[in-house]
Jmol script that loads the backbone (N, CA, C; Angstrom):
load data "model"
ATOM      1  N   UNK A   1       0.858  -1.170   0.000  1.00  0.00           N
ATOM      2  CA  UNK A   1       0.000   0.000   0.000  1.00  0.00           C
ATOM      3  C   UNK A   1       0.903   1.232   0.000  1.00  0.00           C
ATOM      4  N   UNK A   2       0.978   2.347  -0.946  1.00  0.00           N
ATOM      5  CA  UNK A   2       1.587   3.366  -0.887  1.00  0.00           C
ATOM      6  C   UNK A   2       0.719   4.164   0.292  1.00  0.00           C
ATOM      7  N   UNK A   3       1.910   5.276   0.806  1.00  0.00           N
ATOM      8  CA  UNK A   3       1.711   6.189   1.364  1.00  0.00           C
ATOM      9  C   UNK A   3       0.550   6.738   1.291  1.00  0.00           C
ATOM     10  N   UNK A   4       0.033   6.906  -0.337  1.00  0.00           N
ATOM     11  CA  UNK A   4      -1.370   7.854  -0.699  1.00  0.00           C
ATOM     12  C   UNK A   4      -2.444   7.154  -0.562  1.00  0.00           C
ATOM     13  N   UNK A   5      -2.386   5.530  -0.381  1.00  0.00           N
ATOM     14  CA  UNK A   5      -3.413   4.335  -0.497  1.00  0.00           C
ATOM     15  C   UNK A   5      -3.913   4.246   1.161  1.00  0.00           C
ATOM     16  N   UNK A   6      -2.646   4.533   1.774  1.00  0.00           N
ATOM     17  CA  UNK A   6      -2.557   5.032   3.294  1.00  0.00           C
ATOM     18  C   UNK A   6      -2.960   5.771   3.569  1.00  0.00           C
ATOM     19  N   UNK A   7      -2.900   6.878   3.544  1.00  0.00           N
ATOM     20  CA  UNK A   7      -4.076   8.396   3.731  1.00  0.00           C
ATOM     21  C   UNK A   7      -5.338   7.688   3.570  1.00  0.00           C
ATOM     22  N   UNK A   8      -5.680   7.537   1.962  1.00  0.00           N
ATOM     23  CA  UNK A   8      -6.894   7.540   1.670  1.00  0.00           C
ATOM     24  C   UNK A   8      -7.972   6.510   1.912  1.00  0.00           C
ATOM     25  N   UNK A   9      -7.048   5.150   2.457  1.00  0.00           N
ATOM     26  CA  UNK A   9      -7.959   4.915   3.451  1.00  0.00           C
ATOM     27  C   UNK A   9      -8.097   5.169   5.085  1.00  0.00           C
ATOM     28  N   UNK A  10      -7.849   5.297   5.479  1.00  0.00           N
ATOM     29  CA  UNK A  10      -7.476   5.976   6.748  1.00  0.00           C
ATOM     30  C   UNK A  10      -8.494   7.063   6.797  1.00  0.00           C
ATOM     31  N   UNK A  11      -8.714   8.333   5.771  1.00  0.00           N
ATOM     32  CA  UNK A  11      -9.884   8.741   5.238  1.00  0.00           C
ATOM     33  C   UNK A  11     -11.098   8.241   5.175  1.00  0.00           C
ATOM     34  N   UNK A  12     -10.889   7.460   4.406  1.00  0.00           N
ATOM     35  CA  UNK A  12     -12.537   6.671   4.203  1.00  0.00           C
ATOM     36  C   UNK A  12     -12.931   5.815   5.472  1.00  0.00           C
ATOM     37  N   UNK A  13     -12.117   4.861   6.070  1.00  0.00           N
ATOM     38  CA  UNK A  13     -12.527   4.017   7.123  1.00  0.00           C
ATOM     39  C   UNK A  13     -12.767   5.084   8.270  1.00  0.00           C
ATOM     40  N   UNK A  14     -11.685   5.699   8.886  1.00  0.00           N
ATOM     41  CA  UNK A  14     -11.476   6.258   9.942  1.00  0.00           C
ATOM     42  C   UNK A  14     -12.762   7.421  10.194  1.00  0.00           C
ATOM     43  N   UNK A  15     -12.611   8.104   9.124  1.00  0.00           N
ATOM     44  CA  UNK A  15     -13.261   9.951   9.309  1.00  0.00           C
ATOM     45  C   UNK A  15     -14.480   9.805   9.860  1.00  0.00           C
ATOM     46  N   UNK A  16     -15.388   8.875   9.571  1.00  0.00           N
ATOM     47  CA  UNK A  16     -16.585   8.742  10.166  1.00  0.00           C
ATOM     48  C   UNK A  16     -16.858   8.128  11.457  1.00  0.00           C
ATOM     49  N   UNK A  17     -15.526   7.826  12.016  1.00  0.00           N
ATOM     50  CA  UNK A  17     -15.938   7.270  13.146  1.00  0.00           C
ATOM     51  C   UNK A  17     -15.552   8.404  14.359  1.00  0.00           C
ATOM     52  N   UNK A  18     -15.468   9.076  14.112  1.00  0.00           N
ATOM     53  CA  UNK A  18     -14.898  10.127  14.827  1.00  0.00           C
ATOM     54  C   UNK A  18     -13.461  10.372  15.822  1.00  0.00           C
ATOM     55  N   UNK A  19     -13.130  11.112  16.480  1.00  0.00           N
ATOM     56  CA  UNK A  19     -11.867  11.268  16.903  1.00  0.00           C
ATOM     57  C   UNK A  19     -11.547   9.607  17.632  1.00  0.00           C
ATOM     58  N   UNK A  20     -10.446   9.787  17.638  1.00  0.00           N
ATOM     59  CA  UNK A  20      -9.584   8.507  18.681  1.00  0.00           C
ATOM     60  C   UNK A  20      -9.645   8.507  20.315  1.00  0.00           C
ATOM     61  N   UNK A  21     -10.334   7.691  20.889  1.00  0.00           N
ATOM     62  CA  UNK A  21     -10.225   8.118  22.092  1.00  0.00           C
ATOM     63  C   UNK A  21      -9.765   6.914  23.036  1.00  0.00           C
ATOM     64  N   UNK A  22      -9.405   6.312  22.515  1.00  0.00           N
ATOM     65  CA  UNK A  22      -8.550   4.949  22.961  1.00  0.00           C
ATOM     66  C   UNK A  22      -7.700   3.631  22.144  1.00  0.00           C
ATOM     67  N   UNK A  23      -6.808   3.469  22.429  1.00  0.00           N
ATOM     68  CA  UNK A  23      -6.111   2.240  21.831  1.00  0.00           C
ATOM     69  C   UNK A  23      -5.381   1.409  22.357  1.00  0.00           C
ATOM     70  N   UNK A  24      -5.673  -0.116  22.553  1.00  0.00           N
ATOM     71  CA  UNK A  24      -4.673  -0.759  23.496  1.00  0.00           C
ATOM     72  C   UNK A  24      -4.359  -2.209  22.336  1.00  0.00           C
ATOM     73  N   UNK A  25      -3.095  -2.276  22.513  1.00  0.00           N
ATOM     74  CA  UNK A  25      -2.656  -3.489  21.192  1.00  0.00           C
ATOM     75  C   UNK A  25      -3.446  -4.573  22.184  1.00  0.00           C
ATOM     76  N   UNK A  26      -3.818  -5.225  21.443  1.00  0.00           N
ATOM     77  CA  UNK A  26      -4.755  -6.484  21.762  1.00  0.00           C
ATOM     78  C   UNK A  26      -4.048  -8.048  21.540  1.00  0.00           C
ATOM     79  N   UNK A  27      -3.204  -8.110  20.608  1.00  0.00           N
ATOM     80  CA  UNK A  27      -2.025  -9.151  19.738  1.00  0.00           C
ATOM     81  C   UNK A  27      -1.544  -8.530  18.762  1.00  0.00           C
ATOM     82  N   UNK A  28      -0.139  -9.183  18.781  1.00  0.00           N
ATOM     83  CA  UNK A  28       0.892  -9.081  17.812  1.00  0.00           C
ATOM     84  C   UNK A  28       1.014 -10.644  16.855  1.00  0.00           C
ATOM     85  N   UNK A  29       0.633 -11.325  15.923  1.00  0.00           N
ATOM     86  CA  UNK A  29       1.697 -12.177  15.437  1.00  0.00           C
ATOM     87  C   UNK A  29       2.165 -11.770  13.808  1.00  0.00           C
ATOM     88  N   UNK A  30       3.255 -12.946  13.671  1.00  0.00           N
ATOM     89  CA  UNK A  30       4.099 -13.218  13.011  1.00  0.00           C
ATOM     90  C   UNK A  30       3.080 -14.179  12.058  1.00  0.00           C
ATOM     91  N   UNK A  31       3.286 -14.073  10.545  1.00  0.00           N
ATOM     92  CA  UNK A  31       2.539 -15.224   9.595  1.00  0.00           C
ATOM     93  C   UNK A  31       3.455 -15.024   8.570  1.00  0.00           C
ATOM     94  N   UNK A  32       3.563 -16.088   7.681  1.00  0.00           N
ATOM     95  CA  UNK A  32       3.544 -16.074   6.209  1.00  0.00           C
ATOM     96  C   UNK A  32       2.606 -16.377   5.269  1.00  0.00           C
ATOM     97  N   UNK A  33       1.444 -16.408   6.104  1.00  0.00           N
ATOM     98  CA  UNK A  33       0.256 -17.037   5.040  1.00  0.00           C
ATOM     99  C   UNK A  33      -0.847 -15.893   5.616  1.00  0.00           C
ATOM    100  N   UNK A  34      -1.253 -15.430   4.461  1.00  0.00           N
ATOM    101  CA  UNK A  34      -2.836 -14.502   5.027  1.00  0.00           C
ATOM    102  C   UNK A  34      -3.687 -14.912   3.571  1.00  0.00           C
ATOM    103  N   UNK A  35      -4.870 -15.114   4.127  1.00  0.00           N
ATOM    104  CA  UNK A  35      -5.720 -15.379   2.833  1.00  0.00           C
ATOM    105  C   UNK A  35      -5.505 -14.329   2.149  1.00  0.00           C
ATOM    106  N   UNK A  36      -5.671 -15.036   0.679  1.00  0.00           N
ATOM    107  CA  UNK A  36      -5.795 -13.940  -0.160  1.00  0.00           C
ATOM    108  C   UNK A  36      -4.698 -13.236  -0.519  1.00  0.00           C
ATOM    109  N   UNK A  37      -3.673 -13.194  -0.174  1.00  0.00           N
ATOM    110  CA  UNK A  37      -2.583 -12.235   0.039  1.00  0.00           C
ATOM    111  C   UNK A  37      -1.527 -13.035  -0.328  1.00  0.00           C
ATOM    112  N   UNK A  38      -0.113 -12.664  -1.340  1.00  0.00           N
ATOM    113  CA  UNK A  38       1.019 -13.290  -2.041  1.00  0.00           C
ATOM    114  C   UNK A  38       1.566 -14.043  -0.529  1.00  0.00           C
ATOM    115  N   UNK A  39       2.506 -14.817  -0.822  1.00  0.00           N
ATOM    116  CA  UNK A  39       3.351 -15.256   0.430  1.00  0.00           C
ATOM    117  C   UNK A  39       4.239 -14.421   0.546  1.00  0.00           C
ATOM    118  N   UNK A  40       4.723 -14.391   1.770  1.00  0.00           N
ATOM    119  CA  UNK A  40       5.462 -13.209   2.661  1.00  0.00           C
ATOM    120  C   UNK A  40       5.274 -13.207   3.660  1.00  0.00           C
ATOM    121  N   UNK A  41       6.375 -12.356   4.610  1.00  0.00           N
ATOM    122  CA  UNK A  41       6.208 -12.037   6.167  1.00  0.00           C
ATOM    123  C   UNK A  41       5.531 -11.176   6.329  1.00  0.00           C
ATOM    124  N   UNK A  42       4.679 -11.545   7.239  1.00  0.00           N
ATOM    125  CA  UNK A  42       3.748 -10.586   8.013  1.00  0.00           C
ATOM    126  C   UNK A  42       3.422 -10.960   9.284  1.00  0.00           C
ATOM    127  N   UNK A  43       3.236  -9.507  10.256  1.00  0.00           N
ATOM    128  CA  UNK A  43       2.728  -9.452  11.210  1.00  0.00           C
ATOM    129  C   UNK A  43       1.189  -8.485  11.529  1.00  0.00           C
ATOM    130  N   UNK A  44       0.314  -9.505  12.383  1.00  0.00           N
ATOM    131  CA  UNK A  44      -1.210  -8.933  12.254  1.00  0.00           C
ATOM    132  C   UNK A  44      -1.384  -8.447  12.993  1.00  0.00           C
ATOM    133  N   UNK A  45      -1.393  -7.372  13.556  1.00  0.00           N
ATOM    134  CA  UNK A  45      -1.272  -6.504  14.700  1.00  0.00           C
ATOM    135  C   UNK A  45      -3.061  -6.006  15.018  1.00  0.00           C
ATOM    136  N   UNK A  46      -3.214  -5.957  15.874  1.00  0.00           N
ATOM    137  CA  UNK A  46      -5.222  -5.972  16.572  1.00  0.00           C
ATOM    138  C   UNK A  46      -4.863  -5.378  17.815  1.00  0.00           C
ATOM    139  N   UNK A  47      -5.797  -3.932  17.562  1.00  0.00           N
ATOM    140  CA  UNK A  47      -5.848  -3.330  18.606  1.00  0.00           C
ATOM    141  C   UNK A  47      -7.155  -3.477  19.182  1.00  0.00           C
ATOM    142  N   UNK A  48      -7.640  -3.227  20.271  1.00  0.00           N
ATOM    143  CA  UNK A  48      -9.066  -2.692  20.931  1.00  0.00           C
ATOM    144  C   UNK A  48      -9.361  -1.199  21.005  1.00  0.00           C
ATOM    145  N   UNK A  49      -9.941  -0.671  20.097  1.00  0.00           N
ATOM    146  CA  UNK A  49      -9.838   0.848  19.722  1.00  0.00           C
ATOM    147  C   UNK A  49     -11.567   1.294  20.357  1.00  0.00           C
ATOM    148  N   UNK A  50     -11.497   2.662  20.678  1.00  0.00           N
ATOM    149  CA  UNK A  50     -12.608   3.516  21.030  1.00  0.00           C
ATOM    150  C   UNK A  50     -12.625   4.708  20.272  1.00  0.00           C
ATOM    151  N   UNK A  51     -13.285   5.280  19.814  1.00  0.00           N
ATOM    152  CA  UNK A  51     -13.506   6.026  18.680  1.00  0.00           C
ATOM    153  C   UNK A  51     -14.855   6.293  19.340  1.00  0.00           C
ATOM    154  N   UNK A  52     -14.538   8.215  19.134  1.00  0.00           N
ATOM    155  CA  UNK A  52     -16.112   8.715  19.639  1.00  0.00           C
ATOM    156  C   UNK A  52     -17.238   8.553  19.516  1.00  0.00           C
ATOM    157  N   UNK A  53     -17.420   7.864  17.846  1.00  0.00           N
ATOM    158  CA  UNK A  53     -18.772   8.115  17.301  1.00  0.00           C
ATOM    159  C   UNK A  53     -19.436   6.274  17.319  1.00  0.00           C
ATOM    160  N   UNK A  54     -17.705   5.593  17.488  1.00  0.00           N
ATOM    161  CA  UNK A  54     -17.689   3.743  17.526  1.00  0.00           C
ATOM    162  C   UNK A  54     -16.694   3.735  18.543  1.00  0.00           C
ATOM    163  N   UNK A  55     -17.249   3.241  19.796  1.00  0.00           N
ATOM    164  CA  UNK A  55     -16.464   2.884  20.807  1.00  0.00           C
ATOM    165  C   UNK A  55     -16.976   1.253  20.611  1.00  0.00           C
ATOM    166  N   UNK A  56     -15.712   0.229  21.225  1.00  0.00           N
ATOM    167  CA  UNK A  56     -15.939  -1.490  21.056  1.00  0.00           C
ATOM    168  C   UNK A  56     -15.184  -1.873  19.676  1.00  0.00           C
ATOM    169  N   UNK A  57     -14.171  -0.630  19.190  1.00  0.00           N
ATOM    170  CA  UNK A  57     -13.915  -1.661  17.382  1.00  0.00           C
ATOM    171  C   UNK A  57     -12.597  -2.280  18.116  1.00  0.00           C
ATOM    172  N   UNK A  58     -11.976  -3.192  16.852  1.00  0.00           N
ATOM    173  CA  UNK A  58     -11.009  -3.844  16.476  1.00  0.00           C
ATOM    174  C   UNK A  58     -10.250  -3.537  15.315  1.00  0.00           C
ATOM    175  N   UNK A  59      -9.205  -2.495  15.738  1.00  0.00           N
ATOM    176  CA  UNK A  59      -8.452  -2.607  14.522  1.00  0.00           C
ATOM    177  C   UNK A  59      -7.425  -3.061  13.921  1.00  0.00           C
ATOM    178  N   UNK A  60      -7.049  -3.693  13.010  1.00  0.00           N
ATOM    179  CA  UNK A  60      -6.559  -4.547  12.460  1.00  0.00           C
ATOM    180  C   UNK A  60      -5.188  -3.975  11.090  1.00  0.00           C
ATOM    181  N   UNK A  61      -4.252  -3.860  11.604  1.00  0.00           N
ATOM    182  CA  UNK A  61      -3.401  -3.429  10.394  1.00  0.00           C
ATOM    183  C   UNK A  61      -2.235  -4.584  10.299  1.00  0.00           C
ATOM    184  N   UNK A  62      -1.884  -4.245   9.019  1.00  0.00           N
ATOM    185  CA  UNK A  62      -1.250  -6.103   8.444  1.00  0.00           C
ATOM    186  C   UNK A  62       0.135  -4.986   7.575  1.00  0.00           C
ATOM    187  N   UNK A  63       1.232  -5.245   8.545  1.00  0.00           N
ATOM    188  CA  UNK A  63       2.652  -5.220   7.860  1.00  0.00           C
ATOM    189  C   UNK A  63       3.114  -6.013   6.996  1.00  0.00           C
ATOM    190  N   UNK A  64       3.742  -5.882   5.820  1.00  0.00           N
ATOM    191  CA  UNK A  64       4.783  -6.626   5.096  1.00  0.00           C
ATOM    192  C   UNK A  64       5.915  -6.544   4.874  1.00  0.00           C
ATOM    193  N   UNK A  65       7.009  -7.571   5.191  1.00  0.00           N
ATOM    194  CA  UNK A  65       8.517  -6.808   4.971  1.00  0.00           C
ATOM    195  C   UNK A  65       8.048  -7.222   3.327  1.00  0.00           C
ATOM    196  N   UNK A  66       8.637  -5.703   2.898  1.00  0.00           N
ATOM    197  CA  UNK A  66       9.096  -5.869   1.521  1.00  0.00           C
ATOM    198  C   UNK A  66      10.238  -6.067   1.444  1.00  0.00           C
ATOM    199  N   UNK A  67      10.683  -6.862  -0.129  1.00  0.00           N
ATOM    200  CA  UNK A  67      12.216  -7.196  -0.360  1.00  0.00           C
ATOM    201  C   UNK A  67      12.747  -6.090  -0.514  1.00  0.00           C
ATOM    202  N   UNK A  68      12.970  -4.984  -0.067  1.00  0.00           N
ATOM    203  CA  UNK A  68      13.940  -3.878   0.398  1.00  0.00           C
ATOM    204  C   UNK A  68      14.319  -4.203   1.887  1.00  0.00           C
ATOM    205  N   UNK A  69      13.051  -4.791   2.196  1.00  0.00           N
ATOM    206  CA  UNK A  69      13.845  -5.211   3.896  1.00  0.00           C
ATOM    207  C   UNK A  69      12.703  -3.914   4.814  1.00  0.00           C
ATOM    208  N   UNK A  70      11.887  -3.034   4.206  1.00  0.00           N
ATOM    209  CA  UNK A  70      11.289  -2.421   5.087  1.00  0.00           C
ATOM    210  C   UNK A  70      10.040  -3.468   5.147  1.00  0.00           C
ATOM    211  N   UNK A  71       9.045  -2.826   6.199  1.00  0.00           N
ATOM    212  CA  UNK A  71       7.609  -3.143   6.817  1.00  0.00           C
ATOM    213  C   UNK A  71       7.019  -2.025   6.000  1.00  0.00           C
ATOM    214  N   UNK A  72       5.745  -2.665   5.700  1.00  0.00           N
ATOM    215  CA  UNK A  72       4.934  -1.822   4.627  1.00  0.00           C
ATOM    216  C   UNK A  72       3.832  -2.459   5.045  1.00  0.00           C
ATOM    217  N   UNK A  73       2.684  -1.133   5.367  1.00  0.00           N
ATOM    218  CA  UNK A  73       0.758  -1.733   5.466  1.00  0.00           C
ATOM    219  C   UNK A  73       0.917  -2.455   4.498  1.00  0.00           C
ATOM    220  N   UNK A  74      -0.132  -3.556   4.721  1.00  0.00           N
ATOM    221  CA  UNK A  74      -0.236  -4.396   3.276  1.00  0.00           C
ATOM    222  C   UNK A  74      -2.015  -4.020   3.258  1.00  0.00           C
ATOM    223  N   UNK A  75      -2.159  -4.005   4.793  1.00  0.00           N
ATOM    224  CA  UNK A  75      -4.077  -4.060   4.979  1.00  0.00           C
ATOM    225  C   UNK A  75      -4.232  -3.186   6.303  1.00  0.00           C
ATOM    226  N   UNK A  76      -5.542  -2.672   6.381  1.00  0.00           N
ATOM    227  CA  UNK A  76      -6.208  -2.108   7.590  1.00  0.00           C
ATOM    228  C   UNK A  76      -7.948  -2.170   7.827  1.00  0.00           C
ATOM    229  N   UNK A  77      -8.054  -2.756   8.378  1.00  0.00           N
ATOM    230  CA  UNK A  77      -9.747  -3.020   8.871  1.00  0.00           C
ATOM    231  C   UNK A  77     -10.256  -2.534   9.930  1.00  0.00           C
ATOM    232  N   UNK A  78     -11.462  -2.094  10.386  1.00  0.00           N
ATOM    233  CA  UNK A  78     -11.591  -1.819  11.340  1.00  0.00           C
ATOM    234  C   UNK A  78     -13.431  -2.713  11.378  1.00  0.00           C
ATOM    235  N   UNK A  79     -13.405  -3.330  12.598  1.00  0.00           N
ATOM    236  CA  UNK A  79     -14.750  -4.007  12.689  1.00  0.00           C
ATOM    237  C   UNK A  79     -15.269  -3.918  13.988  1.00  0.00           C
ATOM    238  N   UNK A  80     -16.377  -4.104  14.368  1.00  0.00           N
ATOM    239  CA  UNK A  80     -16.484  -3.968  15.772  1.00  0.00           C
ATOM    240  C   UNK A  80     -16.087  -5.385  16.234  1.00  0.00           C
ATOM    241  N   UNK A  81     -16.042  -5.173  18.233  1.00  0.00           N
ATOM    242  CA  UNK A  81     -15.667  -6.169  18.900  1.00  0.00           C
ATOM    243  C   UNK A  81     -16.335  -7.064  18.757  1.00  0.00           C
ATOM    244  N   UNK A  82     -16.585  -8.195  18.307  1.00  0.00           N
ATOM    245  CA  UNK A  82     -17.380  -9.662  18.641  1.00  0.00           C
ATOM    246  C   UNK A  82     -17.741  -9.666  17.034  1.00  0.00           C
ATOM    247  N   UNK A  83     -17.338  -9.169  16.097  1.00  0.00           N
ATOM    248  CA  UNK A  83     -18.004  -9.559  15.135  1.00  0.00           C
ATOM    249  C   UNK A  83     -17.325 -10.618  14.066  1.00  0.00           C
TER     250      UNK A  83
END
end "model"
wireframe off; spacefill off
backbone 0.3
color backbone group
């Protein structure tokens, strides 16, 4: 995901839920397999997020080392708790 794919969702998911008013990492792992997604390292990182307008979500952002050797979003979701 470029930088601008980054904004713009972050935009679209985020803006409507209103400001940030909590975040606690929930799990960290390590995969090489995510549905759907090329093979590669990744880690799935899940927070327990509160958001003014959605307090109870889960958000969900998915690193990839790229073969440069950096971590790059590959994904970001946000869903509520229990769903």
């Amino acid at each position: 995901m470029s930088k601008e794919q980054w904004k713009d969702t972050l935009n679209t998911v985020r803006a409507p839920l209103g400001k940030l008013d909590s975040r606690q990492l929930k799990s960290a792992t390590y995969t090489t397999k995510i549905p759907n997604a090329p093979a590669g390292e990744y880690v799935v990182l899940q927070y327990e997020t509160n958001f003014e307008r959605a307090p109870g979500m889960i958000e969900t952002v998915t690193p990839m080392l790229e073969k440069d050797g950096k971590w790059k979003v590959s994904g970001y979701f946000v869903k509520r708790a229990g769903q």
